[in-house]
N, C-alpha and C positions, 0 to 999 in steps of 0.2 A: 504494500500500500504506500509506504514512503515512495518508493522508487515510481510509481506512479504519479503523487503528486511532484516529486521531481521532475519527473517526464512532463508535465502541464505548465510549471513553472519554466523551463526553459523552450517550449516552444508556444508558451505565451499567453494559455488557454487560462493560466492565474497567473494573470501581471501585479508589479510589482506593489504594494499596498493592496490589492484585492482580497474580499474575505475567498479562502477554502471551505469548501466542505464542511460541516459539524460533523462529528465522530458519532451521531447518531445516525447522519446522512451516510455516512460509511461506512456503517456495521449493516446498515438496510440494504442498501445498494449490491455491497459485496456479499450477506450472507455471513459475516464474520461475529463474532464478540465484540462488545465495544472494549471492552479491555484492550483487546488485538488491534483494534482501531487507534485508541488510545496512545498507545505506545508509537504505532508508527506515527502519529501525528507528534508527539513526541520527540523522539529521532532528529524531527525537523525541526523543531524548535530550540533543543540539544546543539542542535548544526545552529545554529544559528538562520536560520531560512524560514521559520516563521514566527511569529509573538502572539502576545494571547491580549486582545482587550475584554477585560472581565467583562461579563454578561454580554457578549456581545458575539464574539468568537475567534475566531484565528483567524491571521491576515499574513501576505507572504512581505517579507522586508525589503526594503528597496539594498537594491545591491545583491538580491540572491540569485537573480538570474545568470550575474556574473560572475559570483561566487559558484555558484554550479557546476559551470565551465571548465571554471580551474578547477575544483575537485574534481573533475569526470576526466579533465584534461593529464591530468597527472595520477590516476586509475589505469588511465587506459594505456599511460606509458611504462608503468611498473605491470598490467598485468597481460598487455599485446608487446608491446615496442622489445623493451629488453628479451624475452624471449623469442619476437621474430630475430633478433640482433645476434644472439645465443645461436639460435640456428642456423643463422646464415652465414657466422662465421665457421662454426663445426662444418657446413657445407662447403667450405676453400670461396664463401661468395666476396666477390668485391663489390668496396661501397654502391659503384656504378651500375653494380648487376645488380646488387637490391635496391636499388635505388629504380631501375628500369623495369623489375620485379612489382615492386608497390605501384608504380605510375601504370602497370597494365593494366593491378589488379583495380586500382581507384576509377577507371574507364570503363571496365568490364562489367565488374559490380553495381546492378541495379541500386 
């Protein structure tokens, strides 16, 4: 559920001060516990990525969108980059050949 309202948040579907969801709305929706709800809305507030206006609800903070980014940005280099890197040098590849490797596959890939 985090990672969902993360996914909304960075393609914009919850911009930056907009209220989220209530954790009733997304125990309903999903079929979950609100507990389970709970927590992931949580997470995000944890992160830094949402605040609470009492009685009112949860809103996403300005700056999260771009905070996002670089969290996802520096995930995706610790858990793709370094290990395509790993592989490509175990494979004898040069920068150029993975470098002309990623540029096919960035074209290819839908």
């Amino acid at each position: 559920m985090a990672e969902q309202l993360e996914d909304g948040i960075l393609s914009g579907a919850y911009p930056e001060g907009s209220q989220v969801p209530s954790i009733t709305e997304y125990a309903s929706t999903y079929k979950i516990n609100p507990a389970t709800a709970l927590k992931g809305i949580n997470l995000l507030v944890n992160a830094g990525l949402l605040y609470k206006k009492r009685g009112i609800g949860m809103f996403v903070v300005e700056g999260a969108r771009e905070d996002l980014r670089r969290q996802r940005s520096e995930r995706f280099y610790h858990d793709y980059v370094e290990k395509l890197v790993h592989e490509a040098k175990g494979l004898g590849l040069t920068l150029e050949q993975l470098l002309d490797l990623v540029r096919r596959g960035f074209y290819d890939v839908n």
